[in-house]
N, C-alpha and C positions, 0 to 999 in steps of 0.2 A: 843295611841288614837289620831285620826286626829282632831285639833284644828280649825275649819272652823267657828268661828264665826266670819267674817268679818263685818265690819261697813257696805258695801251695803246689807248684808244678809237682814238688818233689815230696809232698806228704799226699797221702790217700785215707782223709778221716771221713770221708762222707760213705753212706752206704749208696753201690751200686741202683741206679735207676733201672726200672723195668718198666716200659710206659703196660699197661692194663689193657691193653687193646693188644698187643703182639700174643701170640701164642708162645706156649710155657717151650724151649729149645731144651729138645732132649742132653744134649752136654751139659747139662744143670746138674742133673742127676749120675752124669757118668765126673764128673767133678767131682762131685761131695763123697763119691766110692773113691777115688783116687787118696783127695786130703782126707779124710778119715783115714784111710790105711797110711798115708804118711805120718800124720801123728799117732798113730798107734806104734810105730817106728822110732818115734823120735819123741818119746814121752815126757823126757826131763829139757824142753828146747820149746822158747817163746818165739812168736813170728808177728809179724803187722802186714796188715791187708797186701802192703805195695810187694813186698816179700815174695808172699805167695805167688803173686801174679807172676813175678819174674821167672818164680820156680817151676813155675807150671805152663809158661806161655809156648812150648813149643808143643805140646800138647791141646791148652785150651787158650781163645784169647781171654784178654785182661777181664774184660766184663764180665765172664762166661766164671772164672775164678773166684771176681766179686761176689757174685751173685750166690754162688755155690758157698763161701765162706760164709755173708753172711744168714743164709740160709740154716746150715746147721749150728751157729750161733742163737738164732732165735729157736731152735729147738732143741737147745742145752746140750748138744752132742756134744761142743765145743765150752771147753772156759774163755771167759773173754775181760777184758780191761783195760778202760782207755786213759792212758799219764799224760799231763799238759805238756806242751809243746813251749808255748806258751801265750798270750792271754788269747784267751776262745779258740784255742786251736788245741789238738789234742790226738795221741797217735793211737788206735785202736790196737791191743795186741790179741793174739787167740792163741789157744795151748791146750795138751791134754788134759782135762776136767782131773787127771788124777795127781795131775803135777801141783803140789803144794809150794814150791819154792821159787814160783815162777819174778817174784818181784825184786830181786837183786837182777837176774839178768834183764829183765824188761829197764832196768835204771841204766843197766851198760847199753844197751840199745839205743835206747833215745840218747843220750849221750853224743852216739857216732852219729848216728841222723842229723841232731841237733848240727852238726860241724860241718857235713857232706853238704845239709839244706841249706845253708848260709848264703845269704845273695851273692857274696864274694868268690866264696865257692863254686856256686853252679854258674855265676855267668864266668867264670874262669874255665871250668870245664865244655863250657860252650865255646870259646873263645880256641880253646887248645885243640878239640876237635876240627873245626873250621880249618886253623891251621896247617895241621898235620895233613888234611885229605886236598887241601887244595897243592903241598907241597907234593906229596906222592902222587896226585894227578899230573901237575907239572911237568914231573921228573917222570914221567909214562909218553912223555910225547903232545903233550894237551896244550895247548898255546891260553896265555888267560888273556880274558877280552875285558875283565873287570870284576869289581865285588863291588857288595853291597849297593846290586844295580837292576834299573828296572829298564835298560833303554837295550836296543840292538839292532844294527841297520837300520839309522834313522828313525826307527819305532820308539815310541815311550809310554808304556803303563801308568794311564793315569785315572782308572777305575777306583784305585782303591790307595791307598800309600804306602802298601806292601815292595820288599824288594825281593831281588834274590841273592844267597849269601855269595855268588861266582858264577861267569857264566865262562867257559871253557871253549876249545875249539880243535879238531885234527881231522885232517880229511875234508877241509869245506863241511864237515857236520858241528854243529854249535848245541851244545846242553848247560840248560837252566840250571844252577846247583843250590839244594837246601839239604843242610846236614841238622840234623837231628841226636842229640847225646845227652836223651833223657831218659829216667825209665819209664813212661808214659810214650804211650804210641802222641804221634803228632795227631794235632786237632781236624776232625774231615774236613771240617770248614775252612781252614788255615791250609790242607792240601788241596783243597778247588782251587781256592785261586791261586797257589802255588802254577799248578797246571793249566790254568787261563793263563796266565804270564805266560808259561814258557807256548800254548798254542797263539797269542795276539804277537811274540816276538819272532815266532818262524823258529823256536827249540826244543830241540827233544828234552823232558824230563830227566834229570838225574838225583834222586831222593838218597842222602844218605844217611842210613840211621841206624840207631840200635838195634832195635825191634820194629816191626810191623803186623799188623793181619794180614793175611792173604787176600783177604778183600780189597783191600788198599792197592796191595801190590797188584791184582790186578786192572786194578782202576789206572794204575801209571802204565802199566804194560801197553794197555787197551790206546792209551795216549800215546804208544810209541818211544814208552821211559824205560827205563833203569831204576831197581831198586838194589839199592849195596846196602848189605847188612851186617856189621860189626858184633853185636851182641855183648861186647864189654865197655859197660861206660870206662869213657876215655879222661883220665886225668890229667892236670899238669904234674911235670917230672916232680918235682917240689914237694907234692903230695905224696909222697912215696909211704910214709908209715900211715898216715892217714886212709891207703888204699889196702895196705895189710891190716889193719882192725875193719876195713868193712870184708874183707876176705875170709878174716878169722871168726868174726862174734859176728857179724851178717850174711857170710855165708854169699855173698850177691856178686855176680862177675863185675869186676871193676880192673884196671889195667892204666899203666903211667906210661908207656912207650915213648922211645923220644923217634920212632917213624912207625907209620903204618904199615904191617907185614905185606909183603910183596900180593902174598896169593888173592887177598880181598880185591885189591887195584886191580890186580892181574886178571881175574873172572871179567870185570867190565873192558876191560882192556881186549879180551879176546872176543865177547861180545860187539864191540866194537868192530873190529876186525872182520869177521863173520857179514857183519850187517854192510859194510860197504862190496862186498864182492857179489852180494847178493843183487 
């Protein structure tokens, strides 16, 4: 299994890319109409970039967010300020220009970040998620054929030194498994060849993650995948108060389950089901 929980995964201090050659995406501008009337809502309440994106990704994607926040940032709609993290790292906060007391709360903020981002922390939360969905697949009927693996039927993935985190099986149907429990969409580059493994080993895609774009998903679709989406990062039980201060003062779906709800499993499950009578 590739271990990629890095400590910047989980901070967003850099301003959204726009290469200069794509044309201006009108959801730029239907964005910046949305967060402006949210903070006009929420006037005495700091946010940071990654925030927003959460708050708003089922309306726009993450980029579309970035790009909109720091947009009216540079044209002073927005108050903005960025507190270290720590050394050269630094968390951008933005808030309404009329809010004067914004820097007690921007210190309890980074605070919980600071705890959530800790290598210990997110590769645990990797680690818990993984678990959890391979047990609830498991426990659905799904035979495991292996983790943390690049081989199947004799086949062995040796392109690149990528694996995948479970490869599952029912029905004579076998799916690639990569679970994803970050708040950052996966990398496109990291899902190519995700979906070259699973077409060099003769598997259908199973992507399971937080969030996604709809781009994405249909790129796994298009492969003949499954995309399961959760939407609350997943904790260890353990982190129980630590999942109540990012619920309370971060405001961000987060959740310590000790199994995954029946109905998420259950959707692919019935997919399943569906596709072999077909």
């Amino acid at each position: 299994m590739d271990i990629d929980y890095d400590f910047d995964d989980y901070l967003d201090i850099e301003e959204a890319e726009w290469p200069e050659e794509l044309p201006r995406d009108v959801k730029i501008d239907e964005a910046k109409e949305e967060i402006i009337k949210f903070f006009n809502e929420n006037t005495e309440r700091v946010y940071y970039l990654k925030q927003l994106e959460v708050f708003f990704e089922k309306q726009f994607f993450h980029w579309i967010t970035a790009k909109a926040v720091n947009e009216l940032i540079s044209e002073r709609l927005l108050g903005v300020e960025e507190v270290p993290l720590q050394t050269e790292i630094g968390l951008k906060f933005a808030f309404n220009k009329k809010f004067r007391h914004h820097k007690m709360l921007m210190r309890r903020c980074v605070e919980i970040v600071r705890r959530y981002a800790s290598p210990t922390i997110a590769m645990a939360c990797g680690w818990q998620a993984e678990v959890l969905f391979f047990n609830a697949l498991v426990n659905s009927g799904f035979s495991s054929l292996g983790q943390d693996i690049n081989a199947h039927k004799g086949k062995k993935w040796t392109e690149t030194d990528h694996n995948l985190d479970f490869i599952i099986e029912r029905d004579n149907i076998g799916y690639g498994c990569e679970v994803k429990n970050k708040w950052d969409y996966i990398e496109k580059e990291e899902m190519d060849v995700k979906l070259r493994i699973c077409g060099f080993l003769g598997l259908k895609p199973l992507f399971i993650m937080r969030a996604s774009p709809k781009t994405y998903n249909w790129e796994i679709i298009r492969r003949g995948g499954y995309t399961m989406i959760f939407e609350s990062q997943i904790y260890p039980f353990g982190q129980k108060q630590l999942v109540e201060e990012i619920k309370e003062v971060l405001e961000l779906p987060v959740d310590c389950p000790r199994a995954i709800p029946e109905g998420i499993v259950g959707r692919f499950v019935r997919w399943h089901e569906k596709g072999i009578k077909m």
